[in-house]
C-alpha positions in Angstrom: 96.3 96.4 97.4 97.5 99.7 98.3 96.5 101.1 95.1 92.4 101.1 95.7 93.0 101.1 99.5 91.0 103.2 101.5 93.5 103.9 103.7 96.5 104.0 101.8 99.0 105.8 104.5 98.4 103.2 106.9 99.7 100.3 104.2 102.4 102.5 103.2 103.2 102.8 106.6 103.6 99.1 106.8 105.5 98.4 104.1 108.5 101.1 105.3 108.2 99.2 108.6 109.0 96.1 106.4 112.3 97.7 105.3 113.8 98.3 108.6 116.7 95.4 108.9 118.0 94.0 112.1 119.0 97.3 114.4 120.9 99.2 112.2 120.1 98.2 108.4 117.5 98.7 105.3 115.9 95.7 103.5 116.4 97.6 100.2 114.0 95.4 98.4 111.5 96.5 100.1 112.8 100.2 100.2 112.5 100.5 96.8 108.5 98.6 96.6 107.7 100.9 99.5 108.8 103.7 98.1 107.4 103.1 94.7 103.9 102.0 96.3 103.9 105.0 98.0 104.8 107.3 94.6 102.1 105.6 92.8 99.4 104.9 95.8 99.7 107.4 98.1 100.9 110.9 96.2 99.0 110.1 92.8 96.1 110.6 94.7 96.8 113.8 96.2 96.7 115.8 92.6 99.2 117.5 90.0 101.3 119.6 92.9 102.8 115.4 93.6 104.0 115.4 89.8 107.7 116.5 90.3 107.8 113.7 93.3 106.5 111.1 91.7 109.2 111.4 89.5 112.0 111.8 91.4 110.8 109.0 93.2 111.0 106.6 90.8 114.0 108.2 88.9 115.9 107.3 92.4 114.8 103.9 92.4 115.9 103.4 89.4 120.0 104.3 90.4 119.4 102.3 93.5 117.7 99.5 91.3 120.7 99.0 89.1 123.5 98.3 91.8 120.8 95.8 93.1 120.6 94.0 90.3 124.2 93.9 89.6 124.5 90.3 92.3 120.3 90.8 94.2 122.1 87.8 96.7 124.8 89.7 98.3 123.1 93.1 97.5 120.3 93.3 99.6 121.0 95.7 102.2 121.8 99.4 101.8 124.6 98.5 103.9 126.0 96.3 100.9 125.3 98.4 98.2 126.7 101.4 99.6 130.1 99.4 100.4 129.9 97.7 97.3 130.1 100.9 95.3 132.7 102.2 98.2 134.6 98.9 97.0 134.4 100.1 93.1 135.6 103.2 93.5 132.3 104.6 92.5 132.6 107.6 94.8 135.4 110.8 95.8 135.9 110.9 99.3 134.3 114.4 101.1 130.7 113.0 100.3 131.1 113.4 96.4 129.0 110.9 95.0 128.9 110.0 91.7 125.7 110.0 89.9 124.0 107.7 88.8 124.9 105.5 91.9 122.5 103.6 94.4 124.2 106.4 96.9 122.5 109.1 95.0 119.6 107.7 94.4 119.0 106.5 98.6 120.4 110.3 99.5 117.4 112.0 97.6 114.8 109.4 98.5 115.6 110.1 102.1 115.6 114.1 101.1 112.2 113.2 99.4 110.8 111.6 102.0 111.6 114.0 105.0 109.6 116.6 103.0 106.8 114.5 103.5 107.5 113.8 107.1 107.7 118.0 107.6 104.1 117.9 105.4 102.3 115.6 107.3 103.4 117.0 110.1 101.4 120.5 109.9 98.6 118.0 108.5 98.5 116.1 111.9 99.0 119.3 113.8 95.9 120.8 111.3 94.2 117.8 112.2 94.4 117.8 115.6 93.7 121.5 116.3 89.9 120.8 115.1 89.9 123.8 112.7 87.9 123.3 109.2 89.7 122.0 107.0 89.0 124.9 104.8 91.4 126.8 107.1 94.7 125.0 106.4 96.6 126.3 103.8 98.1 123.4 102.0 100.7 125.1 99.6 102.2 127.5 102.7 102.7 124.3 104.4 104.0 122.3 101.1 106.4 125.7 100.9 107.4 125.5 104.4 108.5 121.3 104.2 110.4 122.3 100.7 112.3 125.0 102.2 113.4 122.9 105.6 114.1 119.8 103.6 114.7 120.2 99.8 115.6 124.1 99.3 119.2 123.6 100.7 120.3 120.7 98.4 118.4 122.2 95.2 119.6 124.8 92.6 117.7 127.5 90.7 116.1 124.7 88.0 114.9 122.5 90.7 113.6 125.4 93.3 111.6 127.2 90.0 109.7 123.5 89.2 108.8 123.4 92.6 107.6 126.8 93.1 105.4 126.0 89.9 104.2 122.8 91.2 103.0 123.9 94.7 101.0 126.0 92.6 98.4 122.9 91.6 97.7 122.3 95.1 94.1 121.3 96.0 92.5 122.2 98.6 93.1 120.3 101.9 89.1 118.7 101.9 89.6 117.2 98.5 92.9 115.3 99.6 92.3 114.2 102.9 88.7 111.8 101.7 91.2 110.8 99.0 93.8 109.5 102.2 90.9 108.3 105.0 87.0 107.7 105.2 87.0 109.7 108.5 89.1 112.1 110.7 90.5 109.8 113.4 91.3 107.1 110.7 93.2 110.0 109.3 94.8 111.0 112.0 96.3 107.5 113.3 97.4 106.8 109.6 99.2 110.2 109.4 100.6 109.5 113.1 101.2 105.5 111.6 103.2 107.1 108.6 105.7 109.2 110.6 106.2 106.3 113.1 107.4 104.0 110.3 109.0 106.9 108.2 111.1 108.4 111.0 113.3 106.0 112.2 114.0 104.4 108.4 115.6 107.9 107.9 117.4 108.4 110.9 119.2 104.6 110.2 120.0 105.9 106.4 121.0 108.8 107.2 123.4 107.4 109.9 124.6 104.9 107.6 125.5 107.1 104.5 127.3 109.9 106.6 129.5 106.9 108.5 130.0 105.8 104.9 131.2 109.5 103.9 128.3 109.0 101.4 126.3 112.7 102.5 126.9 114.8 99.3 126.0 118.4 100.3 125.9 119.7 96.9 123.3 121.3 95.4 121.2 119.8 92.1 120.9 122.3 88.8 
C-alpha cells in the first residue's frame, strides 16, 4: 500500500494516471482516492510545513465528495458533476462559484496540486544538478511554488498560515530518504509524478474554464 511504500511518489503517480478518463475527462473516483492517498502517503511524510495541505486537501474532497454522492452512477466524471451543478443553478455566471460545491473543491485541488508540480520541479532540477543536498534550500523553493501558484488566488489569512508553515520545513536530506531508497529511484519518481500530474491538470483546467467554472477570486 502506498502508505508504508518505499517509494510512495511513484504509486501516487499511478493512481492520478488512473483518473485520466477517455481523451478529455477525470475518473473522479479515483481523483478524490489519489488525491487523498497522496495527502496522507506522500505529504505526511515530508513533516509539519505539509499541515496546511493536508487539509485543504481533504477539505476539497470533501465538497467534491458530496455532489458524488448525491447519484455515484451518473456522477462519475468531473464532466458530470460540474454540469450537474451547472444544471442546479449552483453557480453565477463570470466563474462565481458557489462554495461548498464539487467546482470549488476540484478548482483548489488543481491550485494545490500545481504547487507541488512548481516544488518538485526545483527538486528534480536540485536533483539533477548533483549538488549536496545540504545545498538546496527547501523553504525558498516551497516560497517560490506558493507565490507562482497559490499567492494570486489567496488573501491576507491564507498567505500568513503559509508564510508560518514554510517555516517547519526540514531539511531537504531528511525528506528525500523519506520519498526514495536512492537518488535515481528519486529522480524517476519525481519525473513519474509530474508525468501523471501534468496532463490531469491541463484536462481540469480546460474543462472548468469551458464550463465558466475558473473563479478568480481570492480566499480570506
Amino acid at each position: 500500500s502506498l502508505s508504508n511504500a518505499e517509494r510512495p511518489l511513484e504509486l501516487s503517480a499511478a493512481q492520478f494516471r488512473d483518473a485520466l478518463l477517455g481523451s478529455d475527462d477525470v475518473a473522479v473516483p479515483r481523483f478524490m482516492r489519489a488525491c487523498r492517498a497522496y495527502a496522507d502517503c506522500v505529504l505526511q511524510r515530508m513533516g509539519p510545513f505539509t499541515l496546511l495541505s493536508i487539509r485543504e486537501v481533504h477539505s476539497n474532497m470533501r465538497k467534491v465528495q458530496l455532489t458524488h454522492d448525491i447519484d455515484p452512477s451518473t456522477l462519475g466524471t468531473m464532466r458530470a458533476i460540474l454540469q450537474r451543478e451547472i444544471a442546479g443553478a449552483m453557480h453565477q455566471p463570470g466563474g462565481l462559484i458557489a462554495d461548498p460545491s464539487a467546482a470549488m473543491g476540484l478548482l483548489w485541488a488543481r491550485r494545490g496540486l500545481a504547487f507541488w508540480v512548481h516544488f518538485y520541479r526545483a527538486c528534480e532540477a536540485h536533483e539533477a544538478s548533483g549538488e549536496e543536498a545540504q545545498s538546496f534550500a527547501i523553504q525558498r523553493a516551497v516560497t517560490a511554488a506558493y507565490e507562482a501558484e497559490l499567492q494570486p488566488h489567496n488573501g491576507w489569512v491564507t498567505r500568513h498560515s503559509f508564510a508560518l508553515a514554510t517555516r517547519t520545513a526540514g531539511e531537504w536530506d531528511a525528506i528525500r530518504a523519506k520519498l526514495a531508497p536512492t537518488d535515481t529511484a528519486l529522480r524517476d519518481d519525481l519525473q513519474s509524478w509530474l508525468r501523471a500530474v501534468v496532463p490531469l491538470l491541463e484536462r481540469m483546467g480546460a474543462l472548468q474554464k469551458a464550463l465558466d467554472l475558473e473563479d478568480t477570486r481570492k480566499s480570506i
